[in-house]
Backbone bond lengths (Angstrom), bond angles and torsions (degrees), N, CA, C in turn:
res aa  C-N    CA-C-N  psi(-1)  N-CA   C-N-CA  omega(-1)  CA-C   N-CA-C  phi
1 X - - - 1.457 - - 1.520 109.22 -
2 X 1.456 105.37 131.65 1.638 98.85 -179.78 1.465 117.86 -88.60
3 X 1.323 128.31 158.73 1.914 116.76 166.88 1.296 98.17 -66.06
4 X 1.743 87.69 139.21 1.437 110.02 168.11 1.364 110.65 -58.10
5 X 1.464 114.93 138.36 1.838 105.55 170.69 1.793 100.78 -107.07
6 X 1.560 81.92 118.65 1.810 112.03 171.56 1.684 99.05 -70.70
7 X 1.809 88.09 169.26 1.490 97.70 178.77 1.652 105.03 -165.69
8 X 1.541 138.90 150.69 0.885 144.17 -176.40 1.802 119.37 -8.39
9 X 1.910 90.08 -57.42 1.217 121.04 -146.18 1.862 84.56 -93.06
10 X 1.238 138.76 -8.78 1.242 125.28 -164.52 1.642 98.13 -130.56
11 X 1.129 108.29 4.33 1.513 108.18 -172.87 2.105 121.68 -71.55
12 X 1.446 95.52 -19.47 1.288 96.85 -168.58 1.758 102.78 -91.17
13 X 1.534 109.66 -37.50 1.535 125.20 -173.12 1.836 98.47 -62.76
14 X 1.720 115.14 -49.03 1.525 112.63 -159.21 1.768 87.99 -101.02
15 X 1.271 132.02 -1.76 1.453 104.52 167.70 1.478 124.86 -126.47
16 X 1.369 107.32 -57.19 1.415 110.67 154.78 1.824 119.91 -18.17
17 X 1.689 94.19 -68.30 1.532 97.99 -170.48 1.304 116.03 -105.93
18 X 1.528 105.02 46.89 1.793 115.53 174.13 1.670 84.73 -84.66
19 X 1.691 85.89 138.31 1.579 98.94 153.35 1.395 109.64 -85.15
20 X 1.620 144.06 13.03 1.210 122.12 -179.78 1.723 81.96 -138.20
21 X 1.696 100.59 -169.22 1.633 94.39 -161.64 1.587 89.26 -104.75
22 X 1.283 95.46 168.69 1.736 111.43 -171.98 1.529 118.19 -133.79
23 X 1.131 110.50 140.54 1.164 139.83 -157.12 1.355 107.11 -112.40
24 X 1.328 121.00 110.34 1.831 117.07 -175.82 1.325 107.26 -125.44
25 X 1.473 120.93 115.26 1.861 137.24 165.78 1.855 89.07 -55.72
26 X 0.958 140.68 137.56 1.351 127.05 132.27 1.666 104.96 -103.97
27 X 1.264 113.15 129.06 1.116 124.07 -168.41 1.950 122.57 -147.81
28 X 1.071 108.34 177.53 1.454 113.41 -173.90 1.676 103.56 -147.35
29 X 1.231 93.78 161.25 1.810 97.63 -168.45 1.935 90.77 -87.72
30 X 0.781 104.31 -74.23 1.883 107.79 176.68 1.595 108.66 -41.45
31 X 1.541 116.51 -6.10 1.587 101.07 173.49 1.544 127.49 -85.02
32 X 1.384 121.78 89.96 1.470 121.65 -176.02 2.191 116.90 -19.06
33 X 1.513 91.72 -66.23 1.652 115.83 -167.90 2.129 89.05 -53.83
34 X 1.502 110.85 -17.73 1.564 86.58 -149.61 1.641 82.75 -88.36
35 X 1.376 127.55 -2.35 1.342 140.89 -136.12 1.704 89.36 -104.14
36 X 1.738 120.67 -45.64 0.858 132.27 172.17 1.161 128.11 -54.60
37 X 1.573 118.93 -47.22 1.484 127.19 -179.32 1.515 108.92 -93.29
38 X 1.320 128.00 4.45 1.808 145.69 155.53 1.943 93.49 -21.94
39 X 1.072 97.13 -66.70 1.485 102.01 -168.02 1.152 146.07 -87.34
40 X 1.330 100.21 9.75 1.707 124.14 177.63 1.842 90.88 -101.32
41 X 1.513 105.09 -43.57 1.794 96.76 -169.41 1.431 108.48 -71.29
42 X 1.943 108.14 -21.72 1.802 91.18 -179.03 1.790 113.23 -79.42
43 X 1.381 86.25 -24.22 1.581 87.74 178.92 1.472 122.41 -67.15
44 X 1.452 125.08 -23.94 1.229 130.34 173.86 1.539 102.76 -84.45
45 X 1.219 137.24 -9.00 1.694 145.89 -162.36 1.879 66.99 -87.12
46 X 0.982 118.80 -75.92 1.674 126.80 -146.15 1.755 95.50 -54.73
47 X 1.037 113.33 -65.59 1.967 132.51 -174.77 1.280 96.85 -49.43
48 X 1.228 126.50 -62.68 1.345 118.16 -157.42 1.578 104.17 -105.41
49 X 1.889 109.05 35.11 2.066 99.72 163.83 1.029 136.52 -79.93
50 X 1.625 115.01 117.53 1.539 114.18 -177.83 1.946 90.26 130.49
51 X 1.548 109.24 -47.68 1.537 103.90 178.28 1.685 110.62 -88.68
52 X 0.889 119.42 -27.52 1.152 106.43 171.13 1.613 115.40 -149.22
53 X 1.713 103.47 154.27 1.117 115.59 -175.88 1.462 140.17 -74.68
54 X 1.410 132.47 49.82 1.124 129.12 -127.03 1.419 103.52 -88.49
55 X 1.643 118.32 141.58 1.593 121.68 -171.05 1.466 108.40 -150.84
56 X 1.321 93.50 145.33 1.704 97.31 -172.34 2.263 90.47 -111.28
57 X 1.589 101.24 151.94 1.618 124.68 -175.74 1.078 122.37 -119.38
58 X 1.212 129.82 82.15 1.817 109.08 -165.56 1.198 90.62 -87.19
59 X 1.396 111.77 140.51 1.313 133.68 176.68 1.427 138.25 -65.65
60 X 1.739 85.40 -41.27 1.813 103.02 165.69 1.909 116.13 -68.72
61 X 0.911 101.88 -7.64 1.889 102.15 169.59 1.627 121.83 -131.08
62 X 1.281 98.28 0.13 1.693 129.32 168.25 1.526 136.80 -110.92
63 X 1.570 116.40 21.25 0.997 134.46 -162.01 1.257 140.27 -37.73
64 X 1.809 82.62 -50.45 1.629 104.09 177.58 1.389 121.68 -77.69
65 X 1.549 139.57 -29.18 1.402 124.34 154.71 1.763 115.26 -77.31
66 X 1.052 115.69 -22.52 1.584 95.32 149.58 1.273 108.29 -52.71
67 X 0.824 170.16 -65.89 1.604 155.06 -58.79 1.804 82.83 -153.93
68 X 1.816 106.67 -57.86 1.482 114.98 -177.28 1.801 115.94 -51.29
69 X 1.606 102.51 -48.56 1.355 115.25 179.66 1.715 111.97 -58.98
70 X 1.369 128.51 -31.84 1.557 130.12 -145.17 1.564 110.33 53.44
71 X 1.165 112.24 43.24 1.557 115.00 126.61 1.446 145.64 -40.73
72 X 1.594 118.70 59.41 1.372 110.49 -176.88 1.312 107.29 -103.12
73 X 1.188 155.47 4.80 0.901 145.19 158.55 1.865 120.65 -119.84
74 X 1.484 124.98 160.01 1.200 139.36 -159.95 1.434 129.90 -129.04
75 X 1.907 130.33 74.80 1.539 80.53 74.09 1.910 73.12 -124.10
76 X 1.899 104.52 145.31 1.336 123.49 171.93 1.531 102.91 -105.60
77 X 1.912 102.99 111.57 1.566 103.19 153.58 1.742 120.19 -84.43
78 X 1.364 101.96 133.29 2.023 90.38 174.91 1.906 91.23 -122.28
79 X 0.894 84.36 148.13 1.960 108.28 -172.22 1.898 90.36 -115.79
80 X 1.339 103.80 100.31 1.795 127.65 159.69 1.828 98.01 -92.49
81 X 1.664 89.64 130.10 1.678 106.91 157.23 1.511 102.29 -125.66
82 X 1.352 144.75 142.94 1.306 146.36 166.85 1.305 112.59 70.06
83 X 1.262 140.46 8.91 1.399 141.48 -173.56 1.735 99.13 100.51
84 X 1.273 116.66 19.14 1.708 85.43 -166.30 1.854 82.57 -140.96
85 X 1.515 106.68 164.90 1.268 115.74 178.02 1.581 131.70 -97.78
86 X 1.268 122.24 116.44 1.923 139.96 -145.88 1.656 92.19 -107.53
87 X 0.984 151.23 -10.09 1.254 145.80 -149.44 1.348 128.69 154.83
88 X 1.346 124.68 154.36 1.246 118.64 168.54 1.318 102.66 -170.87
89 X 1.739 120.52 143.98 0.974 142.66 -163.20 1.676 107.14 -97.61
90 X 1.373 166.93 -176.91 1.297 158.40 65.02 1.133 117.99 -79.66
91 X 1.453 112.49 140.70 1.494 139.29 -173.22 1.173 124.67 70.47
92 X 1.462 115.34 -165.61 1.824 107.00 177.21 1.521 118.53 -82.86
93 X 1.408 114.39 132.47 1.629 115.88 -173.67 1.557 107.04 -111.77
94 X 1.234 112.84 -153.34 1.428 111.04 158.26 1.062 99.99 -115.36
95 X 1.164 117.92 159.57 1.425 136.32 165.27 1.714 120.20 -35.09
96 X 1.500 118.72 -32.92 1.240 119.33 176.94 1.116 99.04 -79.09
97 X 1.575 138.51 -35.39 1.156 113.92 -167.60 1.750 118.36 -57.33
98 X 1.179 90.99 -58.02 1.735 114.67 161.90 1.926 97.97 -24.29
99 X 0.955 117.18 -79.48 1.148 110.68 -155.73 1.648 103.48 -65.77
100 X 1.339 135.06 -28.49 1.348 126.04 159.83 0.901 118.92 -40.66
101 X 1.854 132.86 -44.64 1.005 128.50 -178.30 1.539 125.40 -60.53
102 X 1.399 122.14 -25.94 1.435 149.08 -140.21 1.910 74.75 -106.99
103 X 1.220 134.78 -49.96 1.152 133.45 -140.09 1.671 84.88 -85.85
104 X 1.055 127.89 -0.47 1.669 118.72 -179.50 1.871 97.30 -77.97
105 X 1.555 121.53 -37.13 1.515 115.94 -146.63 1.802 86.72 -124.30
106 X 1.241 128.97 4.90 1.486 122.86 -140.50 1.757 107.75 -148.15
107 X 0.636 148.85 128.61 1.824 143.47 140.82 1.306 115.93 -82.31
108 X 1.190 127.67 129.92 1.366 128.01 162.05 1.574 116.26 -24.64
């Protein structure tokens, strides 16, 4: 299963008012680092379906919740439970880190 790709206009319906917790790539197509961590977020989209909501943001056509979040740097994961924000990652990690984070709102 791939992350859903969010967008300005869909951000409040698929994250805010997820009943499960969500997981947001903010990302860019020209960003090398976001290119790197591509495959730790699809692999957790697949592992963790049904517990969590996993979604990728490109930034360059999604501006304004970058802008809302303080998104300045790329690639930024933020982990939402209930509409509100639990964590957030910058830059490339490993994959475990990622999933530590998930392990605050989530069980395998």
């Amino acid at each position: 299963m791939k992350p859903m790709e969010i967008s300005d206009q869909n951000f409040e319906q698929e994250v805010l008012l997820s009943d499960i917790p969500v997981l947001i790539d903010f990302w860019a197509t020209w960003c090398a680092p976001c290119r790197l961590i591509a495959p730790h977020v699809e692999a957790i989209a697949n592992e963790y379906q049904g517990k969590v909501k996993v979604c990728k943001l490109d930034i360059d056509n999604s501006q304004q919740t970058a802008i809302q979040y303080g998104v300045r740097s790329i690639p930024t994961l933020i982990l939402f439970d209930k509409g509100k924000v639990v964590d957030r990652i910058v830059g490339v990690v490993p994959k475990q880190k990622i999933l530590d984070m998930l392990s605050a709102v989530v069980t395998p």
